[in-house]
C-alpha positions as CSV (number, residue, x, y, z in Angstrom):
1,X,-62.4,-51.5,6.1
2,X,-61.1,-50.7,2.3
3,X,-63.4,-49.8,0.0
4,X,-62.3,-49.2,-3.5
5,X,-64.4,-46.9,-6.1
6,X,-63.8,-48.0,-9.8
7,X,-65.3,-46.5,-12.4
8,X,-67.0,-48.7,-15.6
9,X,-69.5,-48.1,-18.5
10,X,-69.8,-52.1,-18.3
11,X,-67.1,-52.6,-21.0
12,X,-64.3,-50.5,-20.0
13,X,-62.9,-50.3,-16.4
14,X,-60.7,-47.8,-14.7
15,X,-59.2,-49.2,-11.1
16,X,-59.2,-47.6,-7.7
17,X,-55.5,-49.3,-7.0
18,X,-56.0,-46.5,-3.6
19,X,-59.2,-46.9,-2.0
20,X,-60.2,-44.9,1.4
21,X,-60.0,-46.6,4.9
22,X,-63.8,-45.5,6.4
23,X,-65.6,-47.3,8.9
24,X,-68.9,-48.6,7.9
25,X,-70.5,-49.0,4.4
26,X,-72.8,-46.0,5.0
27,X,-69.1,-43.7,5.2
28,X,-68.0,-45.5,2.0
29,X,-71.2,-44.7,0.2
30,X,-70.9,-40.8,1.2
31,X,-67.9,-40.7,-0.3
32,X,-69.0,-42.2,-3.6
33,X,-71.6,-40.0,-3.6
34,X,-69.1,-36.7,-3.7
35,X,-67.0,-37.9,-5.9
36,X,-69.4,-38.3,-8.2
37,X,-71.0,-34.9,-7.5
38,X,-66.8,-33.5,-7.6
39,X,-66.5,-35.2,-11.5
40,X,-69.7,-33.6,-12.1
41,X,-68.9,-30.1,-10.9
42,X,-65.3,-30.3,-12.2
43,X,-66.3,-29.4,-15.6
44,X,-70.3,-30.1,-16.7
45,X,-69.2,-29.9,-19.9
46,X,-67.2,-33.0,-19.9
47,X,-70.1,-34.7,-18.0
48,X,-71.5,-36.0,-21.2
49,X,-68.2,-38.1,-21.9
50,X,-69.1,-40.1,-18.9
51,X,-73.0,-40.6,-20.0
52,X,-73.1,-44.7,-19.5
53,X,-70.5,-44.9,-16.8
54,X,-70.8,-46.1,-12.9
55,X,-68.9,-45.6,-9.6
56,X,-69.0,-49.1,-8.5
57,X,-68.5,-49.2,-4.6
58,X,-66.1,-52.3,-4.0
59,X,-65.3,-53.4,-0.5
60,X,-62.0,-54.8,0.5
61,X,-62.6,-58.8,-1.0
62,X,-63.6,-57.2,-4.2
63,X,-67.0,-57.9,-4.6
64,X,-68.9,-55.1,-5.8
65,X,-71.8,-53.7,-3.4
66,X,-73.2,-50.9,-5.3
67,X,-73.2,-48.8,-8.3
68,X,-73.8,-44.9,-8.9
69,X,-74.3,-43.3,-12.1
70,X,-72.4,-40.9,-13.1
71,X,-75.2,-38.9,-15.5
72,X,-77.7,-39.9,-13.0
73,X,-80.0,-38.7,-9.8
74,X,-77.8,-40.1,-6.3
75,X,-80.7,-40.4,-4.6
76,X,-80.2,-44.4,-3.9
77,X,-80.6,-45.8,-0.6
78,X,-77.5,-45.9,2.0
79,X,-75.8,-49.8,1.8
80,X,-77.0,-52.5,4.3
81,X,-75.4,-52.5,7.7
């Protein structure tokens, strides 16, 4: 399945046009995961622009099935099988 990771401070909302073929919701949730921690690392500095924003984790019909915060702890819970 196609998952699609957009980012959004709620307002404002920058498109994953790409997405990532994986094979269960727990693989797309992974990857959320590091790119958040790779936006974080890339330059901490800049990690206060993105104070308010969300990875939302959108499967394939477009309905949104989780958010991770970008200035936040990613310990959540792995997504329902």
């Amino acid at each position: 399945m196609r998952w699609y990771f957009n980012l959004t401070d709620g307002i404002d909302i920058i498109h994953d046009n790409e997405g990532v073929e994986v094979s269960c919701p727990d693989e797309a949730l992974l990857h959320a995961r590091r790119a958040v921690e790779e936006l974080s690392n890339d330059d901490p500095l800049a990690s206060s622009e993105w104070q308010g924003w969300w990875l939302e984790i959108v499967d394939g019909s477009g309905v949104s099935v989780k958010s991770l915060p970008l200035d936040g702890p990613l310990c959540e819970p792995l997504l329902p099988h």
